[in-house]
C-alpha positions as CSV (number, residue, x, y, z in Angstrom):
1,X,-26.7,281.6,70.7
2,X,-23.9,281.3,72.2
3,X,-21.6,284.6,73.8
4,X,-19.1,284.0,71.1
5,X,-21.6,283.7,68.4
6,X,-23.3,286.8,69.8
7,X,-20.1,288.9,69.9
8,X,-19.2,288.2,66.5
9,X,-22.8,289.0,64.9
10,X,-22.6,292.5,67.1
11,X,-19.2,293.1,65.5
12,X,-20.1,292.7,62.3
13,X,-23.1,294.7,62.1
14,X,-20.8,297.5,63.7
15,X,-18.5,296.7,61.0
16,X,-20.6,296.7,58.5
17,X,-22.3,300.0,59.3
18,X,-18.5,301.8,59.4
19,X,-17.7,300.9,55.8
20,X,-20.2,302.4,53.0
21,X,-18.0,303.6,50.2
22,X,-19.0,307.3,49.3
23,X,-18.3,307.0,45.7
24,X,-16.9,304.9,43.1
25,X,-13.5,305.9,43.6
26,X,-13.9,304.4,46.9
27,X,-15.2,301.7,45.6
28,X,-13.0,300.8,43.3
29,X,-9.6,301.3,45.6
30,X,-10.6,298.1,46.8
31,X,-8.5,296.3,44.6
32,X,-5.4,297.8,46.1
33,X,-5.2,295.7,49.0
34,X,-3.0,293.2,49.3
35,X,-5.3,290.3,50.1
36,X,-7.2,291.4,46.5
37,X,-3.9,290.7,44.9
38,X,-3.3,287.4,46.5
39,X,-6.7,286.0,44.9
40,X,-5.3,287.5,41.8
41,X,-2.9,285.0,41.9
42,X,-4.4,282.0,43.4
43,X,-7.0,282.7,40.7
44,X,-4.4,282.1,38.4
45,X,-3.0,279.1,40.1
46,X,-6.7,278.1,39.7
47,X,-7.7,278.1,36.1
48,X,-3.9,276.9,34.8
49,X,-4.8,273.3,34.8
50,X,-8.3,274.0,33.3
51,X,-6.9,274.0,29.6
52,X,-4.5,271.8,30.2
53,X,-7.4,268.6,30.5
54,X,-9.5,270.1,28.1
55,X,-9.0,272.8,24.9
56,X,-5.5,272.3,25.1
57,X,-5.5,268.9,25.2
58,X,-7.4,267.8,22.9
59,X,-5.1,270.1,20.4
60,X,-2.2,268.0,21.5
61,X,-4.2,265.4,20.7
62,X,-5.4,266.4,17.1
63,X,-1.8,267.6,16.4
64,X,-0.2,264.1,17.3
65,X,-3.1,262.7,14.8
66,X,-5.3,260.6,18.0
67,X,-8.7,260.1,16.6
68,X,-11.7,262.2,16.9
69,X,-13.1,259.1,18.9
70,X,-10.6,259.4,20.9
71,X,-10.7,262.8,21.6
72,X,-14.1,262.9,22.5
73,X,-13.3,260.2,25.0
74,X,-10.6,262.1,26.4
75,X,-13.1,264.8,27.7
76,X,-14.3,262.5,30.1
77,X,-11.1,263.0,32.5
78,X,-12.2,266.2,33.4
79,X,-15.7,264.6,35.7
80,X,-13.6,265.9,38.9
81,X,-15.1,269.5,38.3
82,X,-18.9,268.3,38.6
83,X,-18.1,265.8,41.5
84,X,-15.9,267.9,43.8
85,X,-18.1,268.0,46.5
86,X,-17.8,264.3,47.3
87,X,-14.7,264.3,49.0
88,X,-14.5,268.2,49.5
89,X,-15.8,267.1,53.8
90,X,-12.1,265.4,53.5
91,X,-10.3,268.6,52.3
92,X,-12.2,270.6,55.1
93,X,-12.0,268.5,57.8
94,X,-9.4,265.9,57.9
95,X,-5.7,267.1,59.4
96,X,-2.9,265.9,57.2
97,X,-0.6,264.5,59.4
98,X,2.6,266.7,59.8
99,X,1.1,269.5,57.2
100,X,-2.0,270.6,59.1
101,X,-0.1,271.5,61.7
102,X,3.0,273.4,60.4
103,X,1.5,274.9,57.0
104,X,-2.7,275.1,58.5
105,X,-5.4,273.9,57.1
106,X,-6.1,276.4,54.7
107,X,-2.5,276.0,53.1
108,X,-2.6,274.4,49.4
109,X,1.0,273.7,48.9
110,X,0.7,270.1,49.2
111,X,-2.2,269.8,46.7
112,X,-0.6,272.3,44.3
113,X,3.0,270.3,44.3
114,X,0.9,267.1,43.4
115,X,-1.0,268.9,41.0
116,X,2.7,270.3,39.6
117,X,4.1,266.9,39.2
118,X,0.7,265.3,37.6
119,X,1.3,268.3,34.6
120,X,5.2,267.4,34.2
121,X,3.8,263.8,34.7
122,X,1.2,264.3,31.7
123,X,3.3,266.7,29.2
124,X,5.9,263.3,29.3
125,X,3.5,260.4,28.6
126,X,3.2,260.4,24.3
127,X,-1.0,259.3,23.8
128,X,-0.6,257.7,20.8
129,X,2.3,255.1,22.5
130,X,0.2,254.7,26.1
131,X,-3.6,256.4,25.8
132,X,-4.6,254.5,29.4
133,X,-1.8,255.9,31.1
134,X,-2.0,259.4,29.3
135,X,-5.6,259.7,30.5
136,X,-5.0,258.1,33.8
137,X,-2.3,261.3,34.3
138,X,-5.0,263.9,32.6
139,X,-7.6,262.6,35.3
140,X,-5.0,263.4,38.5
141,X,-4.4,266.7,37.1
142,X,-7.6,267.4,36.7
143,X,-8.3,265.8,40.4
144,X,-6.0,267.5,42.2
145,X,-6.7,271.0,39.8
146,X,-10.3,270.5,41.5
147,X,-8.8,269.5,44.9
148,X,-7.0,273.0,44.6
149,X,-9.9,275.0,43.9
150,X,-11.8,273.6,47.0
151,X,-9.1,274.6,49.1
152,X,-8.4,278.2,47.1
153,X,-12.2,279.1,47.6
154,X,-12.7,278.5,51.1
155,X,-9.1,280.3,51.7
156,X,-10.6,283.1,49.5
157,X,-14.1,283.5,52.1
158,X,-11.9,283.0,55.0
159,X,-9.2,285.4,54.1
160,X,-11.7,288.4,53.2
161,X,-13.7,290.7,54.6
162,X,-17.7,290.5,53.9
163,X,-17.7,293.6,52.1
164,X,-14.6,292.5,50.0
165,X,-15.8,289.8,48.8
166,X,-17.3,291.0,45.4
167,X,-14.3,292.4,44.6
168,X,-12.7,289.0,45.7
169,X,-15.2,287.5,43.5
170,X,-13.7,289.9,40.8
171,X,-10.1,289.1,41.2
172,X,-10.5,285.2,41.2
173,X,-11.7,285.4,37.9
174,X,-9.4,287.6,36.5
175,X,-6.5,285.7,37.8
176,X,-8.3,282.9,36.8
177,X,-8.8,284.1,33.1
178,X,-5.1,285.1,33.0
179,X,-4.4,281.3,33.8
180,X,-6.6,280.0,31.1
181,X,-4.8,282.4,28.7
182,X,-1.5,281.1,30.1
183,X,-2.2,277.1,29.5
184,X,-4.4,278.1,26.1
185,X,-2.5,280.6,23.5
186,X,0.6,280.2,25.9
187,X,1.0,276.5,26.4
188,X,0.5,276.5,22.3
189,X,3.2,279.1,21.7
190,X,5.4,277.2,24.1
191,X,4.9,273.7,21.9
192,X,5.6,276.0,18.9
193,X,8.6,276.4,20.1
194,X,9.8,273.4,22.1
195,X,7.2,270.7,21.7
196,X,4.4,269.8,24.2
197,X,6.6,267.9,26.8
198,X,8.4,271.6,27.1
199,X,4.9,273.2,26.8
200,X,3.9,271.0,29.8
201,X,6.8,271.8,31.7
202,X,6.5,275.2,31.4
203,X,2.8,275.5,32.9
204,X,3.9,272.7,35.8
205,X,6.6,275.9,36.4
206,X,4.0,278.5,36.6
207,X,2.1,276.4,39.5
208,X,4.7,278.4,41.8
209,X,2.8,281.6,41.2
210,X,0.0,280.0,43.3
211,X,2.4,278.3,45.6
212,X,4.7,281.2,46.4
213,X,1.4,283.4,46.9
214,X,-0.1,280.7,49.4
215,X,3.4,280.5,51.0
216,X,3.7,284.3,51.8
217,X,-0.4,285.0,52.7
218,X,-1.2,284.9,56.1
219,X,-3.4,281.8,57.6
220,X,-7.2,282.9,57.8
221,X,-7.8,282.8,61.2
222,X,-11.4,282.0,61.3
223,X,-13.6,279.1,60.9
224,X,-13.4,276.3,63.2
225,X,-10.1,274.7,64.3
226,X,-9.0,270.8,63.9
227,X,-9.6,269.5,67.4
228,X,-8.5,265.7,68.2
229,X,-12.1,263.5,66.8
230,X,-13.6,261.9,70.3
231,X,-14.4,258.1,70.4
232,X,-12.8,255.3,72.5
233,X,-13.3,252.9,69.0
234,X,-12.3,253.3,65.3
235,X,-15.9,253.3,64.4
236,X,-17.3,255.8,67.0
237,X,-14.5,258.5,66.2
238,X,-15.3,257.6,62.3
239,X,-19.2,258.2,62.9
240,X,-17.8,261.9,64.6
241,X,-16.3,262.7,61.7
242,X,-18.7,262.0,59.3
243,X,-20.9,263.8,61.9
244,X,-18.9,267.0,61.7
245,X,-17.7,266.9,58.3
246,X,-19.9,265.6,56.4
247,X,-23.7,266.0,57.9
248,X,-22.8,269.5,60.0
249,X,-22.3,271.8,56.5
250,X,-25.6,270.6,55.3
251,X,-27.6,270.8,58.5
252,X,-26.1,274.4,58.8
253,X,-27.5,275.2,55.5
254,X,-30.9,274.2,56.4
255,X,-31.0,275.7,59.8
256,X,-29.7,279.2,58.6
257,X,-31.9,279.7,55.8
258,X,-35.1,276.5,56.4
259,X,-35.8,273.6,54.3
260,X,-38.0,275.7,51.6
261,X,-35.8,278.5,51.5
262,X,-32.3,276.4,50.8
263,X,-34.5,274.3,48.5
264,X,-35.7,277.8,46.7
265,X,-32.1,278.9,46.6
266,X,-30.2,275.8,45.4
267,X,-32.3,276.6,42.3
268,X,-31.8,279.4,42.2
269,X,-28.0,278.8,41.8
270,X,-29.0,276.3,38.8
271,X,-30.9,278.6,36.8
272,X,-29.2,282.3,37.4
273,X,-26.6,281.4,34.6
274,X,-28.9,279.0,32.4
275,X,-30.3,281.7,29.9
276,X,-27.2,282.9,29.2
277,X,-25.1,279.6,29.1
278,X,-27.9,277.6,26.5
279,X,-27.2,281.5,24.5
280,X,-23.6,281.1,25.0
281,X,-23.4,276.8,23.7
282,X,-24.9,277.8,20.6
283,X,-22.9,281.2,19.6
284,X,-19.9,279.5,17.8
285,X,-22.6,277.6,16.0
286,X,-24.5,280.3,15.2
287,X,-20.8,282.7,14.1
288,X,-20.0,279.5,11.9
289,X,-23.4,279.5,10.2
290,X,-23.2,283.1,9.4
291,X,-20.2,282.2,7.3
292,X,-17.5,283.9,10.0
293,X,-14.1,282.0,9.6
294,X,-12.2,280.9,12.5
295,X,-10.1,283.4,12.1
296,X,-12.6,285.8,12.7
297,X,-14.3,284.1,15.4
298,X,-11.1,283.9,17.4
299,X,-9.5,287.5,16.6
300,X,-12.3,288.9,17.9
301,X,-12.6,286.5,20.8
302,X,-9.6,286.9,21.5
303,X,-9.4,291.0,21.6
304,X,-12.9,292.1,22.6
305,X,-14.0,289.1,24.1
306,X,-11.2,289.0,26.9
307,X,-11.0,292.8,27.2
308,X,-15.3,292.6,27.7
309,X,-14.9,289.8,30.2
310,X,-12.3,291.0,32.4
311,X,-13.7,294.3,32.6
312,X,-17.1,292.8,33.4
313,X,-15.6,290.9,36.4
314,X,-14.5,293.9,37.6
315,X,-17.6,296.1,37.0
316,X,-19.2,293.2,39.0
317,X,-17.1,293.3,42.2
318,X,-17.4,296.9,42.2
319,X,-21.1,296.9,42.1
320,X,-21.5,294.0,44.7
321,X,-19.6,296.7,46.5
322,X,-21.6,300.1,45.8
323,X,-25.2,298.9,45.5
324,X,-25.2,295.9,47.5
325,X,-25.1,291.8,47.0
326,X,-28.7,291.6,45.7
327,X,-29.5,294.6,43.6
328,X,-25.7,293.9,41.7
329,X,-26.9,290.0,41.1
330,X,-30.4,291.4,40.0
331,X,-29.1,294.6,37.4
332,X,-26.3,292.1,36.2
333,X,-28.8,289.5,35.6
334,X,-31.2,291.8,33.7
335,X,-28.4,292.8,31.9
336,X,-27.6,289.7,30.7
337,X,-30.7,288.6,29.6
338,X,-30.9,291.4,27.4
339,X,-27.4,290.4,26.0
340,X,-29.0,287.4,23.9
341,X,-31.1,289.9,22.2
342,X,-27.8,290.7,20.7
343,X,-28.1,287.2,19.0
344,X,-30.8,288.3,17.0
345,X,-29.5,291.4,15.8
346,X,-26.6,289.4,14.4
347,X,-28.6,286.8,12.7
348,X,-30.4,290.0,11.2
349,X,-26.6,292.1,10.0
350,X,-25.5,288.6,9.4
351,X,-21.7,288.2,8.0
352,X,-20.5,291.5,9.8
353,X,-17.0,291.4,11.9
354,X,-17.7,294.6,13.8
355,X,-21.2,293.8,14.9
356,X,-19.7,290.5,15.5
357,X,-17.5,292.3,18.1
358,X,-20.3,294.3,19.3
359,X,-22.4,291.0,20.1
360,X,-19.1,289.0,21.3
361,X,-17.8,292.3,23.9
362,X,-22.1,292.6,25.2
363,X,-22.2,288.9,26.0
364,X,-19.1,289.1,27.7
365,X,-19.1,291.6,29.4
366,X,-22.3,290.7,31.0
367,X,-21.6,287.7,31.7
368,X,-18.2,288.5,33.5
369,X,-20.4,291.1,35.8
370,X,-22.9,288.5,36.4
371,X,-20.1,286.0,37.4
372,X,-18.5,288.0,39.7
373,X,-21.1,289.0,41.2
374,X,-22.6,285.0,41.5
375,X,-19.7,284.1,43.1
376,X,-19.7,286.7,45.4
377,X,-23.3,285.1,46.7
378,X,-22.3,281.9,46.8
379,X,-19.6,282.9,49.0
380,X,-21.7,284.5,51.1
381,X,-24.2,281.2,51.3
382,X,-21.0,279.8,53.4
383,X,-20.8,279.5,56.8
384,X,-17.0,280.1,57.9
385,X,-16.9,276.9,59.9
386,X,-17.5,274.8,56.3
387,X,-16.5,277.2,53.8
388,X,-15.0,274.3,51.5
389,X,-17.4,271.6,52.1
390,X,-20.3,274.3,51.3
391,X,-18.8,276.1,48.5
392,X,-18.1,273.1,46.5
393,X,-21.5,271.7,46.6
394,X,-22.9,275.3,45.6
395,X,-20.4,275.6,43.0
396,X,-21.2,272.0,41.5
397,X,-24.8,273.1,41.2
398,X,-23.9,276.4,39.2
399,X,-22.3,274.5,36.7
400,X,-25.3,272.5,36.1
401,X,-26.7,275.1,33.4
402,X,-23.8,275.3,31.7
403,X,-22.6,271.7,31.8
404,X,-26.3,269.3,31.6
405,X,-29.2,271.8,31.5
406,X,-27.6,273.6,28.1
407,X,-27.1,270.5,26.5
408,X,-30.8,270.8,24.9
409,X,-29.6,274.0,22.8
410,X,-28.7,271.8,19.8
411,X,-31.7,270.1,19.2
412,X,-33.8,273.8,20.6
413,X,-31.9,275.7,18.1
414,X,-32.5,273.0,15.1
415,X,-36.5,273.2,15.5
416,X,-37.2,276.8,16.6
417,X,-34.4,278.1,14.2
418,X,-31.6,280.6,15.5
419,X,-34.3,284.2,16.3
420,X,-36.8,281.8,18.1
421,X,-33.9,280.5,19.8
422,X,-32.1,283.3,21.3
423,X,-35.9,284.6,22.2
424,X,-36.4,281.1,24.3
425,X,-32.7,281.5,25.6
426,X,-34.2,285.2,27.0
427,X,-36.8,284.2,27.9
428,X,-35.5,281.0,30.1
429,X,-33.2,284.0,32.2
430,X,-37.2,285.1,34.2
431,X,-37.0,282.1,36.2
432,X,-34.1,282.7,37.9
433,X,-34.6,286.9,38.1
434,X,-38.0,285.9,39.5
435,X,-36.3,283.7,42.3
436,X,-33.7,286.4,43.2
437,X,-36.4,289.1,43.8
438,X,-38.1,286.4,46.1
439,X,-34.5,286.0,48.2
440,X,-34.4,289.5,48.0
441,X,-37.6,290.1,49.7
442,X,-36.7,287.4,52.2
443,X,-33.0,288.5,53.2
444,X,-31.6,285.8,54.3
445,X,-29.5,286.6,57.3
446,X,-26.6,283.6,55.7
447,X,-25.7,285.9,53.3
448,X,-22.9,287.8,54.6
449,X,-20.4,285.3,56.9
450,X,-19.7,286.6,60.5
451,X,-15.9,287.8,60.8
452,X,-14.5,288.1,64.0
453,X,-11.7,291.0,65.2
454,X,-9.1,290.0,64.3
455,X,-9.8,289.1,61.3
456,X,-11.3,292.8,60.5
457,X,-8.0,294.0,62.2
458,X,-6.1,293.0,59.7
């Protein structure tokens, strides 16, 4: 180890034994500092563009009368979520030439520009004229949407403390909530009122709330600078690079944790979310069976369900903060494996809007305090000198559950019928648990990343 490496751990662990929050007043000021604020907003620079490939799209699309083939088709623009770690080595390690050095590598502007003019780009392209080009514009928003979030989540571990970042963790997703809100029931009032090339321009005028808050928040000063890449050819300096960017993140994993153990915890991150997201693929299914009208289903989604969710995510930081990284992932994660027994007792009341509520508020709000807190570990997983390259591989994995494991709920949910169902969806949330109490016992010392001074100085 070197003297560097050394001094850093030594502050930490000094650091780490000065701050232990007496109460949960102290807990929760947390979320007055300024950096908490900033995520709030590059959170919602974050999930903006989200809706505006998917949900909202596709009612643009429905409202401009493209067909349901069509439509289908067009959900394929959005594979840049599930593939971002492929060129995230490039976000974290190559300089742009002027940029890097006047704006720093951690600075987004130039991805969130593009990302601005892809939106204006796509609200002014009519589908039903030019489909090709309107999906070739939904795919670089979607692109550069997941090119931001890279470069958002490794600014977010970099710019925090270790014991912030549950509370970090917390304020993403509220910001990025608030975004999906803005480019969902706002970009649909907006085309209400002046069509969807306004609508469009609108939320391509909202990217400044992310750009203004990357603008005006200090450069992270840790993780490993940009140095010139050695090599007398082309070829050698590429094979460097590829070296340092590319095989260096995942040889770090391995060496801080082992072979087994990063094995054991990659799946972990698959299955801590997959109970409750094959519950979750199947509740709109189930709320339409019981005879709920969409009206119903989105009132109360709407009310309860955001209120449940955002308070979750912040009952999450908070106990990531107060009881620690592993107990909060492990009481969360009971928690919401009990939440799809609330399933059951709907299929029992049956057509009932204030148990609907109930059931709707209890899945979300457990799920928001297991999300916060889930983020909070992965961010922890990273080592400061690849916090992009890392985080967008672990991130990819999480959404496996939701996005490809879940996709059996259909055909589970026709055979076993909807109470054996939500039992099997309960029951498939042990797995994970029992994984978490085995990472528990074993501590990995990766969890927390090492902070030097003057980062904690500030």
């Amino acid at each position: 180890m070197s003297q560097a490496e050394a001094r850093r751990q030594t502050h930490d662990a000094g650091r780490r034994r000065r701050f232990s929050p007496s109460g949960w007043a102290e807990a929760l000021a947390v979320y007055r500092r300024p950096r908490l604020l900033a995520i709030l907003f590059m959170g919602f620079s974050s999930g903006l563009p989200l809706a505006l490939t998917g949900a909202t799209l596709s009612l643009r699309l429905a409202d401009l009368g493209v067909s349901l083939t069509a439509i289908g088709l067009f959900t394929l623009v959005r594979f840049s979520y599930s593939f971002k770690f492929l060129w995230s080595p490039l976000i974290d390690r190559l300089p742009i030439p002027l940029l890097t050095g006047r704006l720093g590598r951690r600075r987004a502007l130039a991805i969130q520009a593009a990302l601005a003019l892809a939106i204006l780009w796509l609200g002014f392209i009519d589908p039903r004229a030019d489909p090709w080009m309107a999906a070739f514009a939904a795919v670089l928003v979607a692109f550069f949407s997941a090119s931001q979030d890279i470069v958002i989540d490794a600014y977010r571990i970099e710019l925090l403390l270790p014991e912030e970042q549950g509370a970090g963790a917390a304020a993403t997703q509220w910001g990025y909530r608030f975004g999906m809100i803005a480019s969902g029931a706002g970009a649909l009032y907006a085309a209400s009122f002046g069509g969807w090339s306004f609508a469009y321009a609108l939320m391509a005028l909202l990217m400044l709330v992310g750009m203004v808050t990357v603008w005006l928040t200090p450069e992270p000063q840790v993780g490993r600078a940009l140095e010139p890449i050695p090599g007398e050819s082309a070829a050698e300096r590429l094979r460097t690079w590829l070296s340092r960017a590319v095989v260096a993140p995942f040889l770090d994993l391995v060496h801080r944790n082992g072979a087994s153990g990063l094995a054991l915890i990659l799946l972990f991150t698959v299955l801590y979310k997959f109970g409750e997201a094959i519950a979750g693929i199947m509740s709109n299914p189930l709320y339409v069976s019981l005879g709920f009208t969409k009206i119903e289903i989105a009132t109360v989604a709407k009310i309860y369900g955001v209120a449940a969710t955002l308070a979750g995510v912040a009952i999450g930081g908070v106990l990531v903060l107060r009881l620690g990284m592993f107990r909060a992932l492990l009481v969360s994660g009971v928690l919401q494996a009990l939440s799809n027994f609330m399933y059951i007792l709907q299929v029992w009341v049956g057509h009932d809007v204030p148990m609907l509520a109930l059931t709707i508020g209890t899945e979300n709000l457990t799920n928001g305090m297991g999300s916060a807190a889930f983020v909070a570990y992965l961010s922890g997983l990273c080592n400061l000198s690849f916090t992009a390259t890392q985080y967008a591989l672990l991130s990819s994995l999480a959404t496996m559950g939701t996005n490809v494991l879940s996709a059996s709920g259909g055909y589970l949910a026709d055979e076993l019928g909807w109470v054996l169902f939500f039992l099997l969806s309960a029951v498939l949330t042990v797995p994970g648990l029992l994984l978490l109490v085995w990472i528990m016992r074993r501590q990995p010392p990766s969890i927390e990343p090492a902070v030097p001074e003057s980062h904690v100085a500030k």
